[in-house]
C-alpha positions in Angstrom: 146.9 94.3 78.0 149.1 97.4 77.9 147.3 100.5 77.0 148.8 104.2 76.2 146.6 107.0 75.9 147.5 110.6 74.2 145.1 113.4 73.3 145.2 116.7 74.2 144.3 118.6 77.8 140.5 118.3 78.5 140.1 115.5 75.8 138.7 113.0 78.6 142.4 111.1 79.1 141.5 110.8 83.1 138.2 110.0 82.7 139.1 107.2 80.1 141.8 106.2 83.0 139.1 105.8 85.7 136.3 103.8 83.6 139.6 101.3 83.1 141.0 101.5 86.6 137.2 100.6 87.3 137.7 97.6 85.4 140.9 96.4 87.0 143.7 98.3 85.0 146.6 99.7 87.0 147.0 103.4 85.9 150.5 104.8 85.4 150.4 108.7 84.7 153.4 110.5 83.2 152.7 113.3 84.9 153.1 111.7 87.9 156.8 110.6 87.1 157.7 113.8 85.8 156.3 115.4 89.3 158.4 112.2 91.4 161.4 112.8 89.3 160.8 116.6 91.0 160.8 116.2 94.2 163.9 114.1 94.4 165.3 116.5 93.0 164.0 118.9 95.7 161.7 121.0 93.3 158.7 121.8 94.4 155.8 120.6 91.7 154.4 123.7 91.3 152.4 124.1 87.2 155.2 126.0 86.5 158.0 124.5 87.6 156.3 121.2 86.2 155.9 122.7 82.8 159.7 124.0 82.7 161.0 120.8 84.4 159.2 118.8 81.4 161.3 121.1 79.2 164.3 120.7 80.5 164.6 117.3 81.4 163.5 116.4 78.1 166.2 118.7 76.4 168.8 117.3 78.8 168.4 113.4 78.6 165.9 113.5 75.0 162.6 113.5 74.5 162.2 109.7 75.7 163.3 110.1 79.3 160.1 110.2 80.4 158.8 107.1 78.9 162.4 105.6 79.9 161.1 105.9 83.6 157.2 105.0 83.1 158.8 101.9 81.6 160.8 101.2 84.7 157.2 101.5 86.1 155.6 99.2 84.3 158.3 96.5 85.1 157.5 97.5 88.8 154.1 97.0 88.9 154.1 93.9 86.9 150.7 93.8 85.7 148.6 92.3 82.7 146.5 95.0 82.5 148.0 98.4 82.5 147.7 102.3 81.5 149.9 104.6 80.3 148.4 107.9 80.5 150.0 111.5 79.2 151.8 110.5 76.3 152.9 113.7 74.5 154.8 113.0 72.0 155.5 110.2 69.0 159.0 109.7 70.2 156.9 108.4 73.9 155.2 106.7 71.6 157.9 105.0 69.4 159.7 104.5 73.0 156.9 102.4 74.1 156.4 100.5 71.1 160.1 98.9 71.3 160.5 98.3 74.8 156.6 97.1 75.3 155.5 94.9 72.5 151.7 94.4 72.8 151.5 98.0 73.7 148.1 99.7 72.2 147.7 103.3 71.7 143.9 105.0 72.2 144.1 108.5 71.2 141.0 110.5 72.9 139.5 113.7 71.0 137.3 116.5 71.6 136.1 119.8 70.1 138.7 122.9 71.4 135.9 124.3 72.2 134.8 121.2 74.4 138.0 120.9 76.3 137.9 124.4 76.9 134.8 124.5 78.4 136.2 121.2 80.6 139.7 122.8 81.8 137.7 125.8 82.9 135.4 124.0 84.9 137.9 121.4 86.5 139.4 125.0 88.0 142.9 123.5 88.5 145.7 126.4 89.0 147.6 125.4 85.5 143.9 125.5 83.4 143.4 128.9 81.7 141.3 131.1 82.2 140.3 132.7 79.0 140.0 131.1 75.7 143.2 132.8 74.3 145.0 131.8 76.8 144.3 128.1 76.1 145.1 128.6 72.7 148.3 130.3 73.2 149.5 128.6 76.4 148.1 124.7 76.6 147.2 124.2 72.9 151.0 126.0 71.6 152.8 123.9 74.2 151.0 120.6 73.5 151.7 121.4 69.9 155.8 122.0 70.3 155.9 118.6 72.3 154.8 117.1 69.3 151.2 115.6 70.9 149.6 115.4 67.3 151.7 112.8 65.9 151.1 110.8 69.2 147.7 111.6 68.6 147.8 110.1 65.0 150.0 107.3 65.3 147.3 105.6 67.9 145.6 102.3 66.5 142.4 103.6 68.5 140.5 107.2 68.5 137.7 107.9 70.7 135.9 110.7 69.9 134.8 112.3 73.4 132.2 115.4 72.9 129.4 113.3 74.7 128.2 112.2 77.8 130.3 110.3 80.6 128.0 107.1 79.9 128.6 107.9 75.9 132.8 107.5 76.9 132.0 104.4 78.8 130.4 102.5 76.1 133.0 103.6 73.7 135.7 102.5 76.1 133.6 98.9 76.3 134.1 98.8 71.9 137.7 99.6 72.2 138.2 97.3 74.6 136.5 94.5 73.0 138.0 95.9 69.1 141.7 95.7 71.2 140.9 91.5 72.8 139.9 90.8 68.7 
């Protein structure tokens, strides 16, 4: 089984990615190839060169070149039970959808307020630090990519405002709803 996940920073994406990976799953993140695709290109994959290289890679070579190369990932790893994780946008999505047929997409949700509260905490150098500038910096950006029609195209919603042990039983029902 071929999973894709979307939702927006803080939703819970990684933590859906480790309770599968727990399970077996082999967990491919975009972000990842967007920071390999970096350094061989001898930039350093700093947040801010990683959000302007996202940018700009995706204004040179269209908006599906990073699903092009998570693709060539998922040949690679050659798996029946994989992850895609970071999908931004519904042209990802749509990318996916033709070149891996049994693809399923789970969209993860949470309060703003929620993922907020998360992004502050995890304390990485990218996560703001006030709530204005989550609004104006993560949520604007997220929103120009085009993450809500990712979001809404997905077959699958979990809704993520609870406790770790809350996600993992709602993983378990969207795993079983997915093997119907």
């Amino acid at each position: 089984m071929i999973i894709g996940i979307t939702g927006r920073p803080g939703a819970g994406k990684s933590e859906v990615s480790r309770i599968l990976e727990s399970m077996g799953f082999v967990v491919i993140e975009m972000g990842s190839v967007i920071k390999s695709e970096m350094i061989k290109k001898g930039i350093e994959p700093t947040p801010k060169n990683t959000k302007e290289f996202m940018l700009h890679i995706r204004e040179m070579e269209g908006d599906e070149v990073i699903a092009k190369k998570t693709v060539e990932d998922v040949l690679i790893k050659n798996n029946d039970n994989i992850v895609i994780t970071g999908i931004r946008s519904l042209t990802e999505v749509e990318y996916f959808k033709k070149y891996i047929k049994n693809i399923k997409m789970l969209a993860i949700k949470s309060p703003q307020e929620t993922r907020f509260k998360r992004l502050n905490k995890r304390g990485r150098s990218d996560d703001p630090k006030t709530f204005g500038e989550f609004i104006n910096y993560r949520e604007n950006n997220e929103t120009k990519v085009g993450i809500d029609e990712a979001i809404e195209s997905s077959e699958y919603v979990i809704e993520n405002s609870g406790t770790v042990e809350e996600l993992q039983r709602s993983v378990f029902l969207v795993l079983e709803d997915m093997n119907k």
